[in-house]
BAZA-217335 format. One record per residue (C-alpha): residue number from 1; residue in one letter; x, y, z. Coordinates in steps of 0.1 Angstrom, whole numbers, plus 2048, in hexadecimal, padded with zeros to 3 digits. Example, Ala and Ser with C-alpha at 12.3 -4.5 7.8 and 13.67 -1.06 7.14 Angstrom:
REM BAZA-217335
  num  residu  east  north   up
    1       a   87B    7D3  84E
    2       s   889    7F5  847
//
This chain:
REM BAZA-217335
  num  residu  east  north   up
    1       x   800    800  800
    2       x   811    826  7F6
    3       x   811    83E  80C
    4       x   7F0    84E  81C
    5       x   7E0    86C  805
    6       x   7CB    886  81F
    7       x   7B0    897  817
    8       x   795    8AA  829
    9       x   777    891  81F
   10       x   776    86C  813
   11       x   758    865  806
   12       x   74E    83F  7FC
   13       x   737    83B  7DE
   14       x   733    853  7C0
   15       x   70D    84F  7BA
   16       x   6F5    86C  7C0
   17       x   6FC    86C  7E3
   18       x   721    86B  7E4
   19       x   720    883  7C6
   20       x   70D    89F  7D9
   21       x   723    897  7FA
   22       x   741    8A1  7E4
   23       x   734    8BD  7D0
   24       x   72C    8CB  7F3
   25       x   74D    8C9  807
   26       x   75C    8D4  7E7
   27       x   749    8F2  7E8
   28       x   753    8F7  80B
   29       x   778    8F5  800
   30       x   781    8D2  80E
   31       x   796    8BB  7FB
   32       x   77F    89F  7F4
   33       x   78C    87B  7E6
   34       x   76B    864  7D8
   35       x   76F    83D  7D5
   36       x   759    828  7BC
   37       x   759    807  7B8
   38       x   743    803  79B
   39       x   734    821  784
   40       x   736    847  78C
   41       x   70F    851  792
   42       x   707    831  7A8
   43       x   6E6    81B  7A7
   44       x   6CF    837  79C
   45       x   6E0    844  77E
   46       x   6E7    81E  76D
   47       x   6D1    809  77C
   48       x   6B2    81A  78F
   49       x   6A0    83B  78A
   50       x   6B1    843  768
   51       x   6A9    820  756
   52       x   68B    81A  76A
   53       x   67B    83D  75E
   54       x   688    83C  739
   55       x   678    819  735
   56       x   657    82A  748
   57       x   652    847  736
   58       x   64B    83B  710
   59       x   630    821  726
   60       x   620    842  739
   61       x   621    857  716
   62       x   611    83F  705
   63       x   5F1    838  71F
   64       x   5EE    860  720
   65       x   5EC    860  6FE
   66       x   5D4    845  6FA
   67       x   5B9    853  710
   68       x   5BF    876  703
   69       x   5A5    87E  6DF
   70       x   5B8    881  6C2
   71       x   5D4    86E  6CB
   72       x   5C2    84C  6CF
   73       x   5C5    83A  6AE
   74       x   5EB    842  6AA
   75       x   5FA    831  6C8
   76       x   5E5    812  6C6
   77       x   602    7F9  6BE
   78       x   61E    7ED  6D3
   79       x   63D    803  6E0
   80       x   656    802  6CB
   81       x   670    7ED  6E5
   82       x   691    7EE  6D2
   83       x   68D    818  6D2
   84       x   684    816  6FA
   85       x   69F    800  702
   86       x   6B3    815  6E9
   87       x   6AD    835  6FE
   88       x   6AF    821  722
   89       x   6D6    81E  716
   90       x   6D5    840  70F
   91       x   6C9    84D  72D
   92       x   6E4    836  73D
   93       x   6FF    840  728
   94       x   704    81F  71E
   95       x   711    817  742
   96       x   72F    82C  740
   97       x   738    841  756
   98       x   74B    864  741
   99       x   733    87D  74B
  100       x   730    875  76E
  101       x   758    873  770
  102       x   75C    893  75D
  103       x   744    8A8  776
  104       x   759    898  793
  105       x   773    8A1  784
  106       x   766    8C4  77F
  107       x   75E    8CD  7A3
  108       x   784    8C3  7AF
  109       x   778    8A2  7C1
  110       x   793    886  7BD
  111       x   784    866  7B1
  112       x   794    844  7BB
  113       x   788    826  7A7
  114       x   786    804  7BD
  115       x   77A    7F5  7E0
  116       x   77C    80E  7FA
  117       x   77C    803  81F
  118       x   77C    813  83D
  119       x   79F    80A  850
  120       x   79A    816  872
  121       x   791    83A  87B
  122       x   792    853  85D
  123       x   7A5    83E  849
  124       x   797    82A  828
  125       x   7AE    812  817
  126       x   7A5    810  7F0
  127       x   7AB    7F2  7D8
  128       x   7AC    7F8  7B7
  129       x   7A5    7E4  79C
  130       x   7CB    7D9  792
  131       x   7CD    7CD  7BB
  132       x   7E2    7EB  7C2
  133       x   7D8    7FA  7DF
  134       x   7D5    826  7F1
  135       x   7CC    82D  810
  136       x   7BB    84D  813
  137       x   7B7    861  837
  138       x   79A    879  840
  139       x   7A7    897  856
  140       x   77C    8A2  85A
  141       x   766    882  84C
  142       x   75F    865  83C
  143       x   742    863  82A
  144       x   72C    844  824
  145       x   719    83D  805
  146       x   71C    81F  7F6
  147       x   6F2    81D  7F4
  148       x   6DE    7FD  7F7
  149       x   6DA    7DA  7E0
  150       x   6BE    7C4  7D6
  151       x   6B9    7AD  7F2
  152       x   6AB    788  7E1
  153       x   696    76F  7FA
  154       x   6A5    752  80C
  155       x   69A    735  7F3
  156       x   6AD    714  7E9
  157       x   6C0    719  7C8
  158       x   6B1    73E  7BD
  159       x   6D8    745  7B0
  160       x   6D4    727  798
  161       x   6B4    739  78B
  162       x   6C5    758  783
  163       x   6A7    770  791
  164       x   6A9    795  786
  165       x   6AB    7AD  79E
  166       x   6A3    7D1  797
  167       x   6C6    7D5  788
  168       x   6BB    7BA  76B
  169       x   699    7C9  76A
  170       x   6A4    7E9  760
  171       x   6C1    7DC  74D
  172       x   6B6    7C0  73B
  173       x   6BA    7C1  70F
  174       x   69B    7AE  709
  175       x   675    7AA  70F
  176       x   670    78A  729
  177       x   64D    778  716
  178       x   645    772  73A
  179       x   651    781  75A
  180       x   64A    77C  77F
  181       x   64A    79B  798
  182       x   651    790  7BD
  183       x   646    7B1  7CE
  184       x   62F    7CD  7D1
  185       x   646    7E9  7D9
  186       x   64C    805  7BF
  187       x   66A    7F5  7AE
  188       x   64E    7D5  7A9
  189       x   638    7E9  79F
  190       x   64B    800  784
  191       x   656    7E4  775
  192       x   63B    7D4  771
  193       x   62D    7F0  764
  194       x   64A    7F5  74B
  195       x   64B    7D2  742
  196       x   628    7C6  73C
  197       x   624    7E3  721
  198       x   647    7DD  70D
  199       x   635    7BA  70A
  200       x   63B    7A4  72A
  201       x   620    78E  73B
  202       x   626    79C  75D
  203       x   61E    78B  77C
  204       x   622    79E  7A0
  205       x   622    788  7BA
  206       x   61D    79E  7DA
  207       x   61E    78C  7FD
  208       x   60A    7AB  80F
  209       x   5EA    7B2  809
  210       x   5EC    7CF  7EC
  211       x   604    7E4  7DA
  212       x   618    802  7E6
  213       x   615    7FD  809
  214       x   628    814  814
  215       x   614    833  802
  216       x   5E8    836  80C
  217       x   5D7    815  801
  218       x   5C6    824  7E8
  219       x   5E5    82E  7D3
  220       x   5EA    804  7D2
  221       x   5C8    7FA  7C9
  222       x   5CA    814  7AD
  223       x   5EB    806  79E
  224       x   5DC    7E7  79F
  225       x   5BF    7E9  78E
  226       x   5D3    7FD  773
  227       x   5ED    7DE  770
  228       x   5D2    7C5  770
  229       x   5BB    7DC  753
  230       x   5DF    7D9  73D
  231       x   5E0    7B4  73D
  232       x   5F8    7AC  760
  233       x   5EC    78F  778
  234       x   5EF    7A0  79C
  235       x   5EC    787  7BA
  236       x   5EC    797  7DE
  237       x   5F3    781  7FE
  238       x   60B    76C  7EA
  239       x   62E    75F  7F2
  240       x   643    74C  7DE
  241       x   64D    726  7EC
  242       x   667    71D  7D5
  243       x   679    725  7B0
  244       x   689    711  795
  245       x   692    718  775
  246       x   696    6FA  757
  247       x   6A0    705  73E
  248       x   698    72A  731
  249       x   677    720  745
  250       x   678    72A  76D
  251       x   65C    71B  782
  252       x   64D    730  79C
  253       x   639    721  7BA
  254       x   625    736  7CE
  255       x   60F    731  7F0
  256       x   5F1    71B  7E7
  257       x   602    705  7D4
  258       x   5FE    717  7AE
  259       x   61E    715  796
  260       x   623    733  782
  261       x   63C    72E  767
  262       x   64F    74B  754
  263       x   670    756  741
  264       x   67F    76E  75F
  265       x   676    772  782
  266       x   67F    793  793
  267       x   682    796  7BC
  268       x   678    7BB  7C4
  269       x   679    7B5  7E8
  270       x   68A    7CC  7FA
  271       x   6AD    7DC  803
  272       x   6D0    7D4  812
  273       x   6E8    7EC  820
  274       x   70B    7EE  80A
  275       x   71E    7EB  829
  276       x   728    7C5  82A
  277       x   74C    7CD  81D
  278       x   753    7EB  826
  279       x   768    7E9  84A
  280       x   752    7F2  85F
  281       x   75E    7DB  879
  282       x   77E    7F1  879
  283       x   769    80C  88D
  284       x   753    7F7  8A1
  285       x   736    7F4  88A
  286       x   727    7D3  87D
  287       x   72D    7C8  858
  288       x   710    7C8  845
  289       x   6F5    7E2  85A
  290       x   6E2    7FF  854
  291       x   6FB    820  862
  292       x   6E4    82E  880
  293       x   6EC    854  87E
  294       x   6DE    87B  88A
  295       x   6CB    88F  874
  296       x   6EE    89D  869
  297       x   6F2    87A  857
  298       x   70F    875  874
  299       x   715    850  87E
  300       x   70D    850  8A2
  301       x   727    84F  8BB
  302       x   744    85B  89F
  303       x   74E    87E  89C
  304       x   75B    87B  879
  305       x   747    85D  867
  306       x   726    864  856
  307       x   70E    84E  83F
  308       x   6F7    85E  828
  309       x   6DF    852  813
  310       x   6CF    82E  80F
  311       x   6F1    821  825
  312       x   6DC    834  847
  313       x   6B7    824  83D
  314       x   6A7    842  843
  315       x   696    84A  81F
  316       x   6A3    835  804
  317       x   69C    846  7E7
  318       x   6B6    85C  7D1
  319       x   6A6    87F  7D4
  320       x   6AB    879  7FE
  321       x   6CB    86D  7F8
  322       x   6D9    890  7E8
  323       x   6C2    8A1  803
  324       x   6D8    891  820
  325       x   6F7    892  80B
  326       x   6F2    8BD  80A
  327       x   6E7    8BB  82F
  328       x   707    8A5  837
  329       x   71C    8B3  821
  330       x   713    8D8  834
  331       x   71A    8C7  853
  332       x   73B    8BB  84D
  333       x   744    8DC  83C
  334       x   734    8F0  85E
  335       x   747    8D7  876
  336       x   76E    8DB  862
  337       x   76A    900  863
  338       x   763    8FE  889
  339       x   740    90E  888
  340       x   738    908  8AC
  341       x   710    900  8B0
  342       x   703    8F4  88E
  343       x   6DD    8FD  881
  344       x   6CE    8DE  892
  345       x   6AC    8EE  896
  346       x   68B    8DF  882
  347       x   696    8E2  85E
  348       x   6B4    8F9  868
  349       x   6D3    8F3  84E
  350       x   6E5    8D8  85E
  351       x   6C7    8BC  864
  352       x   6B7    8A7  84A
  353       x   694    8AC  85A
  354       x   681    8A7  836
  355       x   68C    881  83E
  356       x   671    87F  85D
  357       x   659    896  850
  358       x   656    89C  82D
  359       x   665    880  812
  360       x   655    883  7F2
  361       x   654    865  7D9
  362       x   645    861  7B6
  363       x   63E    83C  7AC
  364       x   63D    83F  782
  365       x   622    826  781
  366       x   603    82E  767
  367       x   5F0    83C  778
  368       x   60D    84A  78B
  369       x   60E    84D  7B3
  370       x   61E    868  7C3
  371       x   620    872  7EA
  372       x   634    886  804
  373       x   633    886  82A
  374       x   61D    86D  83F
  375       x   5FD    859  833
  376       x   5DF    85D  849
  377       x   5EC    83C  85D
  378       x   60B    847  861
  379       x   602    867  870
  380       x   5E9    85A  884
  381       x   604    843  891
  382       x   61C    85B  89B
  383       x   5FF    86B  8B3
  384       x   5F9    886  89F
  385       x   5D6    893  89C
  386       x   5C6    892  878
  387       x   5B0    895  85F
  388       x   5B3    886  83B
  389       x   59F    899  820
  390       x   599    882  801
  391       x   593    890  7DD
  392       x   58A    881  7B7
  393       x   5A7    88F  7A5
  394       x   58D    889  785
  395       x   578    8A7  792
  396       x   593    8C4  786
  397       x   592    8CF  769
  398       x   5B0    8CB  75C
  399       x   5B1    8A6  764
  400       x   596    8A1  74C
  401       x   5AB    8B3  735
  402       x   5C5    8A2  739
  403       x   5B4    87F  72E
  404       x   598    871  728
  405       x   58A    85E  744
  406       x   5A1    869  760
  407       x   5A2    854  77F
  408       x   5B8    860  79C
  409       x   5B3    86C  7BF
  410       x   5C7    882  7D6
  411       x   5CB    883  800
  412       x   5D6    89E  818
  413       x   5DD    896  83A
  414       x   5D7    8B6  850
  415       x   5E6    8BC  872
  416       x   5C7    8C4  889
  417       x   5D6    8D5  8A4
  418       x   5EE    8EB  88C
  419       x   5DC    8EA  86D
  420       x   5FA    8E0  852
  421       x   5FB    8C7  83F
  422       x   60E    8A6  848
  423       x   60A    893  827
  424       x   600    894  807
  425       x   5F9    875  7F0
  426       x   5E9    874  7C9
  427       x   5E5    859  7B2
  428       x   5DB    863  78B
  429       x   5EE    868  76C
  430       x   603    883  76D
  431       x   600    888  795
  432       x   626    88A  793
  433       x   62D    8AD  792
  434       x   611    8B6  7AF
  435       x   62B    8A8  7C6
  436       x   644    8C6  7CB
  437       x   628    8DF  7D5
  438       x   61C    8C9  7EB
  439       x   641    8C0  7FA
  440       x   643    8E7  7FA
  441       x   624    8E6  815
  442       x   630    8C9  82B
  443       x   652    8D7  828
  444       x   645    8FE  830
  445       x   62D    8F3  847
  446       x   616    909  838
  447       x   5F7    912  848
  448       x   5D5    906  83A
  449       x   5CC    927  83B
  450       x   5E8    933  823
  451       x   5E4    917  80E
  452       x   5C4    927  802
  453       x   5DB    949  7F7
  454       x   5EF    931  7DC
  455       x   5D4    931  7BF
  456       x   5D8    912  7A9
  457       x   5D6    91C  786
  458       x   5B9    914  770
  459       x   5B3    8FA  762
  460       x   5D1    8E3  76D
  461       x   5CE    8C2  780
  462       x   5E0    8D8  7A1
  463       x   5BA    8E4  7A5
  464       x   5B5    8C9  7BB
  465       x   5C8    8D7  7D3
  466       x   5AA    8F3  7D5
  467       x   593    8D4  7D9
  468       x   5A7    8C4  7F6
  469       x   5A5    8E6  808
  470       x   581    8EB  803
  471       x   577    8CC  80E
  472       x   58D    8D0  82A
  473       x   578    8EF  837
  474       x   556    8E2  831
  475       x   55E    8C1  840
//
């Protein structure tokens, strides 16, 4: 090993996360090293939200355009798969890495290609790909963000059947004639959205009782019915027993004794931490768990170790992980300058309070689903006093504008005793782009009362949110 290199930061992973870590500290004028093991972007930029949405988007386009007058008798044939798949590699730049590299590059971050692990306190021993090896030391931090993986089920000889995961899903050069979804979350459910209209027969298998669970129940049972009206089979309070595959043919047996049989299988069944190999046991943490850390993405109990992002299992989605990764990356930057009390306070500048209160999430389903904050269970779980306000999304004008024969529906979740909103949930094409207003007003805490002051213009599917207030008052 050469001699130690110093800088003011190491950060570990050079996805979104460890990106915006980097670009922070460097804007703060610490020397900042960035290790990679794999591709410069991460998980979301080669293998998640990038593929994922370019394979979605043709499949939303399309059911817009079909329900919208005029436009009905020229999309009525199949997606043209070679030019979705064509743009997917696009959109992924082929899986290389250039850009990504050249915009480290750009900000003056130092990138290190190869295994990094952590070698005691504030050190991080690298490995490149030729087996040579650095150690780097961190005078301020070390930064965590090596994400999450696909975690597959416990069964007997599921390697032998070669199950996708969500990296294969949103990866894969070809059209499955038959493919099994194990999994009701929103990776299950985007891909079975994706891949049932490029021309799959899509089965979801979903242990639980409906989609979605972790958005309001009705965002699920709408999802649902769309998948089932485009031709999927979608079986709640179903596990699978076993797996085999013969051939190009894999054999699925679920609960109740039915076989299903099909040409992939993909597990969409939850997350890992990628902490199993990264020396944690060098600073008295265990291999392979979730980094416990303060609202400052700190690891608890260090003074100098942080992870951020999916690593600390407080929101795993990409958006949250560049929220923390500004939050932490202020933090660090506050703490090496010697600032003596950081902005702890409710959403001050040095806590990632937006993690407790006010996560926002779009699930690019058709219809799409699309929430922020608590559900009415949640909120009613944490003690707060509530009210949920219900509204037909299809009763705004610009909804029926927007297609034909608009189905959604929208949720606030109102704070009784301070009268903000907690949560906000729609489900109906297009539903998307309401989000940010309404993360805007969890976020703000805006009064009820003020709410009524921001005039939705006419006639755009955001008058619902004049709906939700009025039948808040007459309630």
């Amino acid at each position: 090993m050469t001699e130690a290199i110093a800088y003011d930061v190491v950060v570990l992973g050079a996805g979104p996360t460890g990106e915006n870590v980097a670009d922070r500290t460097r804007a703060a004028g610490l020397s900042t090293a960035v290790v990679e093991s794999e591709l410069v972007g991460g998980e979301c930029s080669f293998w998640a939200c990038m593929p994922s949405k370019a394979l979605l988007r043709p499949v939303i386009a399309r059911a817009d355009a079909r329900r919208t007058p005029g436009l009905r008798g020229a999309v009525q044939g199949p997606l043209d798969t070679p030019a979705v798949l064509a743009h997917r590699d696009e959109e992924t730049a082929h899986w290389k890495d250039d850009g990504q590299v050249a915009w480290l590059d750009g900000i003056g971050a130092q990138l290190y290609r190869g295994r990094g692990r952590l070698d005691g306190p504030r050190r991080v021993a690298v490995t490149a790909p030729d087996g040579t090896e650095q150690l780097l030391t961190a005078r301020h931090a070390v930064a965590v963000c090596t994400g999450s993986r696909a975690v597959l089920p416990d069964l007997p000889g599921l390697d032998k059947v070669r199950p996708w995961t969500s990296r294969e899903a949103t990866s894969a050069d070809h059209v499955p004639g038959r493919l099994v979804v194990v999994g009701g979350g929103v990776v299950g459910v985007e891909m079975a959205t994706a891949w049932q209209a490029l021309g799959s027969q899509v089965t979801v298998l979903v242990r639980g009782g409906g989609l979605l669970p972790r958005m309001e129940p009705f965002a699920g049972e709408l999802v649902a019915g769309a998948l089932k009206e485009a031709g999927a089979d979608v079986r709640t309070g179903t596990s699978v027993t076993a797996v085999t595959r013969d051939g190009s043919t894999i054999t699925v047996e679920v609960s109740g004794g039915d076989r299903i049989e099909a040409d992939e299988i993909l597990f969409a069944t939850g997350r890992a931490p990628r902490t199993d190999d990264l020396g944690l046991e060098t600073v008295g943490l265990e291999p392979g768990s979730w980094l416990t850390v303060d609202d400052s993405c700190r690891v608890e109990g260090s003074s100098w170790l942080y992870g951020v992002g999916d690593v600390n299992h407080r929101a795993l989605l990409t958006h949250q992980g560049k929220y923390q990764a500004r939050i932490a990356g202020a933090a660090i930057a506050a703490r090496a300058q010697g600032v003596p009390l950081l902005e702890t306070d409710r959403w001050g500048a040095h806590v990632a309070t937006a993690d407790h209160a006010a996560v926002p999430q779009v699930v690019f389903t058709d219809p799409e689903a699309a929430a922020v904050g608590l559900s009415l269970a949640e909120a009613e779980r944490a003690g707060h006093r509530v009210r949920a306000v219900d509204q037909d999304i299809a009763a705004v004008a610009g909804a029926g504008l927007y297609v034909d024969g608009y189905r959604g529906r929208a949720r606030i979740v109102v704070d009784l005793d301070r009268e903000v909103l907690l949560g906000a949930t729609f489900v109906g094409p297009g539903v998307g782009e309401l989000v940010h207003s309404a993360t805007i007003a969890v976020a703000g805490e805006v009064p009820i009362d003020r709410l009524w002051h921001a005039v939705p213009s006419y006639p755009t599917i955001s008058e619902v949110w004049l709906r939700l207030l009025e039948a808040y008052r007459d309630a």
